[in-house]
Each structure stands twice: as C-alpha cells, then as structure tokens.
N, C-alpha and C positions, 0 to 999 in steps of 0.2 A: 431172332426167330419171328415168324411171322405169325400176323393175329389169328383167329381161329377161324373168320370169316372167310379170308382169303384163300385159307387152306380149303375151309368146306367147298368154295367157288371149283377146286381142283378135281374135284370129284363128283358134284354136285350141282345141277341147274340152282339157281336160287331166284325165288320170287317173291315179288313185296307182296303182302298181305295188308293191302291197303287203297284206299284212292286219294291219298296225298301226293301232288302234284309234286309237292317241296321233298316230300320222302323218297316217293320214286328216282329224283333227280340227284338224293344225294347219295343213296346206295345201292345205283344203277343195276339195279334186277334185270334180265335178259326178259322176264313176264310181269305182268301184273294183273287187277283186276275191277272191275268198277265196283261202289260201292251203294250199295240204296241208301245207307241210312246217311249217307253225304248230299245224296240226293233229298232228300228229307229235310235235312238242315238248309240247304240252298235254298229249297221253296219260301224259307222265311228269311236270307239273307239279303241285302241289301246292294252286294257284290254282284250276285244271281239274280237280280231281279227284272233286268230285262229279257234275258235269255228262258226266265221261267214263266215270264207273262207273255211272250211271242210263241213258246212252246204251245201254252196252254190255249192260247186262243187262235191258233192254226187247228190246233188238235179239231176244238171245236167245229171250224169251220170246213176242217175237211171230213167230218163225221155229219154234218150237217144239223137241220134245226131238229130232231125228233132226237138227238143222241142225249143218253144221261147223265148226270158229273161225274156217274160214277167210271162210265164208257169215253169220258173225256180224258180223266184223271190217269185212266190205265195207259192210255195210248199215248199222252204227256211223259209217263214216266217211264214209257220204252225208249219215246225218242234223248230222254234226257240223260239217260244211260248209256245209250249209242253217243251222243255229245260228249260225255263224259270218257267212253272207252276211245273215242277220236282225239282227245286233247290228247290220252295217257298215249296214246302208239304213234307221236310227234316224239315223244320223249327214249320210250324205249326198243330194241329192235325186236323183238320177240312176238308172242301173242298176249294176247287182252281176253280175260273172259267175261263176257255178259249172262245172266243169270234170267233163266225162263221163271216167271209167277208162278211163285210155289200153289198157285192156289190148282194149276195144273196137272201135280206132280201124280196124280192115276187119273190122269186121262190123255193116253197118248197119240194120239189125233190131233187133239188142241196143244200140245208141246211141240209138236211135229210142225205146227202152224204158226206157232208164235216164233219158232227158229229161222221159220222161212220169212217171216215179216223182219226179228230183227236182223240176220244176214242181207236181204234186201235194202234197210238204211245203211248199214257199211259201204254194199257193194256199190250202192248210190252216190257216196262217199268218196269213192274208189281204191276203197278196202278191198281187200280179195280174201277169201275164205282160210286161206292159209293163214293167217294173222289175226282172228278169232275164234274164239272156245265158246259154244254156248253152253254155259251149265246148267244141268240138269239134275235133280233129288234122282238117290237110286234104287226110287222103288220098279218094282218089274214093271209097269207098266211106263216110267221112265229111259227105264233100259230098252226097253223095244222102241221108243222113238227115237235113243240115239242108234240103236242101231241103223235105222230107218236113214237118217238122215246121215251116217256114216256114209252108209253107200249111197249118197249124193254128192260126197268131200264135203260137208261139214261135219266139222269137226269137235268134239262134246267131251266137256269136263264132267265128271257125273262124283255130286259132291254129297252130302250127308250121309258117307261112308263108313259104317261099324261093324261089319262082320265079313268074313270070308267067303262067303254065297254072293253077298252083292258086289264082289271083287270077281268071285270065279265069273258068272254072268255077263259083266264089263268087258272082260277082256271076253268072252266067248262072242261078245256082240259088236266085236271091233270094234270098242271105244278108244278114243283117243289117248287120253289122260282119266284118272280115278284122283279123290283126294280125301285121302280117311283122316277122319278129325281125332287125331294123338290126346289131346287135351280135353276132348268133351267124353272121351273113353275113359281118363283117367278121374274127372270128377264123378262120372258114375258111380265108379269102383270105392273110390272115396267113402260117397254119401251109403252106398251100401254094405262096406267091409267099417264103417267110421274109423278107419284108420285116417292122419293127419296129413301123411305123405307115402310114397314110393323112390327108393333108391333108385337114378333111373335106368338101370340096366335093367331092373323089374317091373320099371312103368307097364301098366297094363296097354297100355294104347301105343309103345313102341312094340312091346311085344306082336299084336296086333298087327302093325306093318309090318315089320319083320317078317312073318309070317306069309302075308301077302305076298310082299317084292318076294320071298324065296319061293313061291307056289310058280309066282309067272316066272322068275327067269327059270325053273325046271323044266318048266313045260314049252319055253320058248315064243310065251307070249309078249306082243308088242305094244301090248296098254302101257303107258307111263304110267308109275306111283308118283304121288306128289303130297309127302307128307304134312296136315296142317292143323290149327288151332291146336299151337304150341303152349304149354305153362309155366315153362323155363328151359334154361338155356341146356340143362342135359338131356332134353329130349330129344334135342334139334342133334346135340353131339354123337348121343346112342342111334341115330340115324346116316352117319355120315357116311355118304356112297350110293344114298334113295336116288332115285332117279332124280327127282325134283323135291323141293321145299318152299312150304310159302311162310313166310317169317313177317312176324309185326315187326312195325320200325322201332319199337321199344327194346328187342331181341337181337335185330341186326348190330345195332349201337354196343349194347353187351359182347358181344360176337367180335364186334370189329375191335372193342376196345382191349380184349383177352388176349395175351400171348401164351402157345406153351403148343404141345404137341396134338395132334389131331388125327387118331388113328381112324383109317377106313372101318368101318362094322357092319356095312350089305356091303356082298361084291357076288356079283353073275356067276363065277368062276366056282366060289364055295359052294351055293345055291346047286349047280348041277349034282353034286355029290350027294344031297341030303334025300336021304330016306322019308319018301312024300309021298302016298298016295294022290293018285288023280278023281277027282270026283264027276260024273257027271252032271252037269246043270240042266237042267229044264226046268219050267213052271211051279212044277209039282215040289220037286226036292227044294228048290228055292222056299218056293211057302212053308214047306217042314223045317228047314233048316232057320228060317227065319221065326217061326213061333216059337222055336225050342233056344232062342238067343233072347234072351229078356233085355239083358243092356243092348243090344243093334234094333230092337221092334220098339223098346220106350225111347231111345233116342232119335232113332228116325221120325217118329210121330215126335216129338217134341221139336225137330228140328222145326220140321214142316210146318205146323203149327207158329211157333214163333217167327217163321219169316212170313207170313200169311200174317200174321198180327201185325207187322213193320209194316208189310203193305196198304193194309187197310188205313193203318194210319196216315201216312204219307199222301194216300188216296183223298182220305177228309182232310189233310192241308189243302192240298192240290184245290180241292175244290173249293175247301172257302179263299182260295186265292183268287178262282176264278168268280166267285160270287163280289169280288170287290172290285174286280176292273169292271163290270156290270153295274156298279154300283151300288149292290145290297151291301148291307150294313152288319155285316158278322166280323164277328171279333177272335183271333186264331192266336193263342201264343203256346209256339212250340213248342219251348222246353214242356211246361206245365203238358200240354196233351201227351208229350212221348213219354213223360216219367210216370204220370198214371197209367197209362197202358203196360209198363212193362214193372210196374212195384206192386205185384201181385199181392200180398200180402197185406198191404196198407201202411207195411211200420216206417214210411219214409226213407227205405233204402232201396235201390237196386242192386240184388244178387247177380252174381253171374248167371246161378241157375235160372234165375227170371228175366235176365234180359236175351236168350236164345238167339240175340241177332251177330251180326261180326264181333269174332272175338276181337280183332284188330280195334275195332272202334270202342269197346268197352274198355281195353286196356287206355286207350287216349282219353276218355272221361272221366274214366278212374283217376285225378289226378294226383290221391296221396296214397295209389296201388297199396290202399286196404282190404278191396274187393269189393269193395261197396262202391256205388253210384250213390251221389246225394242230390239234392234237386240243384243247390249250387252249383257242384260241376258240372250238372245236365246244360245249367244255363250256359256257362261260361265255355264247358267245351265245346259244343255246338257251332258256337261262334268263331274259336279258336281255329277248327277243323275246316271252317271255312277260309279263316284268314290263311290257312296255311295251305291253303286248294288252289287260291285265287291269287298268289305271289308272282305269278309268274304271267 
C-alpha cells in the first residue's frame, strides 16, 4: 500500500510551506513559497553575506543619497525575496509566491505598486507572470488590488484567510488562488472554547474550508483553495481532494512515512448537489459580514500585525547591516532582537500565538515540538535554516 502522501499527490496539488531549499528538493512540491523570516536570518549569516551586503548597497545607491535606512532596508528586502523565489523556481516546476508588505494590506494603490515593482524583478529575470503568485492579506481593500492586477495576468494568492466573505469576494474578484489558514482557526477556537483538542473531522478550520471549496465548486468558480498552516497530520487528511495544500516539511515527512488508505473528502462532483445559498458580495455585506465574525476580524488584524512586526524587524537588521559596511559601529545579534520582539509576554518563551509569523518556520525552531520557542533554539535554528537554504 502506498503512503499517504502519494496518494494525497492523486488528488491533490501539494506545496511546501517553506523556503528550504534542501526541503523543497526533497519532497518535490509542484509550488512553493519565499520566506521573510529566512530572509531575516540570512541578513546575519555568514553563507548570505555577500549577496546581503551587494543587495543592500545597490539598494542604496540606486535610491540615491537623500533615501532613508529605512527606504533602503524595504527595497533590500524586496529584491532579496525575488533572489530567494529565483533560486526556489530552478528547483521546482510550478509557481513561487512572493508576499506584498503587510504594512500595505488597506491601501490598495500602494499593493497594486508594490506587485508591479516585484513582477518587474522576475520579469527582468526572465520570469514570466505565469510562474509567480503575489500574495496579498484579504482585506477588501486587498482584494480590489488583486483584482486590479488580475486583469493585468498577475496573478495573487490572497492569504490571512478566515471566513467565508473573504473567500466569496476572492473569487468574485478573480483571484487566482486563496489560502485559508486551517490551523490559526483551530487555535482560536481552542483558546476560546479551552478545549485541548478537536477530532479532525470537527476541526474548526477544516470545517472552514470545506465550506469554502463547496461554495466555489457550486457556483462554478475558478479561484483555487489552497489549504494551509496545518497542526497535524488529520487536517491535511480531512482535506484530501482541496484543490491545493501547503504542508511544512515537518508534516510531508509524517505523510510520506504513513501507509494505509486515503479516502477523497472534497470532490466538485458532491459539492454540486449541496444545498447552498449564494450570497451577494459587495463592500457593504463584506464589512457586516466581517464585524459579525470575531475569530476572521481578531485573526486577520493579528495576522497583519505580526507580519508587520517581522518586517520591522528584519528592516532594523538590514540596516544595521548597512551601517557597518559604512563603518559605524552598531552591534546587531539576531536571535536576541527577533526573540524579544516576538516573546510578548516577557516569560522567555515563544507562543505560537506570539510568534504570528510562518507557521513552517516556528515549527523548525521549535526543535523539541513543545510549542514553545526558547532563545536556544531561536539561536541554533536560525542558523540551522540557513545551513539547510544554503546546501545546494
């Protein structure tokens, strides 16, 4: 019998949820994705350190002498991410998504601009738009820039996805791909019902998709589902037949190592039959529909927020990186800056709920999967993630 991975592959697109170079390569996803906080960690690796200080100080000079570190740092960590999503699509045949600065995510003009700057490094590249995703937060004013940028053929993953408004919306806006996060719906539900776990046929956040993938295949919409930020392995299995799956390399490994039966649970076919009203979206119901969803309105502003917190951070390496090929004398040690930043609390641990950034990469820090980050593993896997970036 064959593992459970394989089988899902039969039915299912599968993508790494990762920017490991070595992971990518070894459980060949047809997609994958860049990752910031790899980027983050490479500003202070020793692997990355020419390709961070040649970024950094082009940036500069093509911003000229009045630009700020902070107007240096942002443009550094577009192109680095564009570098990043060009090593990962040597590797894989499919698309790569690059992620627009949450700090964007309601104003959609400047999202609209920032897709056109990073599509323009690929195309430069000689990428073509078919073979990147720029992702986008799915607030309404997100959604109108990909729709914007839809009908330009780029093409938009629209991700911090938790309720069925910002799903109808997506596909109404011709969005490419959606990617509702299973996992940050089920710790909600958690921390608010304190219950310990869900059976996962009753996970809230499979439920959740479910939901979605049967709305669109009723209606005959062409958005992909792509379900993600898994918290074990019977989420991914109560899923099998989504359109798409992005999977930590922690979960693929489980997946491939299971043998036993793997029955489809979304299919198009069932979906026509189910009794579903169709909702109209517009602005308005959006907004109602989104005030009156307390876990999609706390989690989306939480999303947001914590990827805006990674950035800022990342932003202040970036520049004291730059202040020392200058030669000022600042002192920058990573782990220590990113573990204060994201151990909200003080008590020397990182929560899941406080580290808001990829789940993929908290799972790999996590190295004795208690749930907690400690500053040890902050130190050691940082490093780790680089060694394992930088293998090839």
């Amino acid at each position: 019998m064959s593992n459970l991975l394989d089988q899902l592959r039969e039915m299912t697109i599968v993508v790494a949820d990762t920017g490991d170079i070595q992971a990518i390569e070894q459980f060949t996803p047809r997609d994958a994705t860049t990752n910031p906080s790899l980027i983050t960690a490479a500003a202070q690796m020793p692997q990355y350190r020419e390709i961070v200080d040649q970024t950094l100080l082009t940036a500069k000079a093509d911003l000229g002498a009045g630009a700020s570190d902070e107007q240096i740092a942002t443009l550094a960590f577009d192109r680095l991410a564009v570098a990043f999503g060009l090593k990962i699509l040597k590797i894989i045949p499919g698309r790569v998504s690059t992620e627009v600065d949450a700090r964007l995510s309601y104003d959609t003009e400047a999202t609209v601009a920032k897709a056109h700057d990073l599509i323009a490094q690929y195309e430069a590249a000689g990428v073509g738009r078919d073979r990147v995703l720029i992702k986008i937060a799915s607030t309404w004013e997100g959604i109108k820039a990909a729709e914007i940028l839809e009908k330009e053929g780029i093409h938009c993953n629209l991700t911090l996805l938790f309720g069925l408004h910002q799903a109808i919306a997506c596909a109404e806006a011709g969005v490419t791909l959606i990617s509702p996060f299973v996992g940050r719906i089920l710790d909600w539900y958690k921390k608010e019902t304190g219950r310990d776990s869900y059976p996962p046929a009753e996970d809230p956040g499979v439920l959740s998709v479910t939901k979605i993938y049967n709305y669109y295949k009723k209606f005959g919409y062409k958005t992909e589902v792509m379900g993600a930020s898994f918290r074990n392995a019977g989420e991914i299995t109560e899923l099998a037949g989504c359109d798409l799956l992005t999977i930590s390399p922690a979960l693929l490994a489980e997946l491939k190592s299971t043998t036993g039966d793997l029955p489809r649970k979304l299919d198009p076919s069932k979906a026509a039959d189910l009794p579903i009203d169709k909702i109209d979206m517009n602005e308005a119901v959006f907004a109602e529909m989104h005030a009156s969803d307390r876990m999609a309105s706390e989690k989306l502003e939480e999303g947001i927020n914590g990827f805006t917190k990674a950035l800022v951070t990342l932003e202040t390496l970036l520049s004291d990186r730059l202040k020392r090929l200058e030669g000022e004398d600042t002192v920058t040690h990573a782990a220590e800056d990113i573990f204060h930043v994201y151990d909200l609390d003080g008590d020397g641990f990182i929560t899941r709920e406080e580290w808001l950034g990829s789940d993929a990469v908290f799972d790999a820090l996590d190295v004795n999967k208690d749930g907690k980050i400690t500053p040890e593993e902050m130190g050691s896997g940082l490093g780790a993630l680089l060694r394992l970036a930088t293998a090839q």
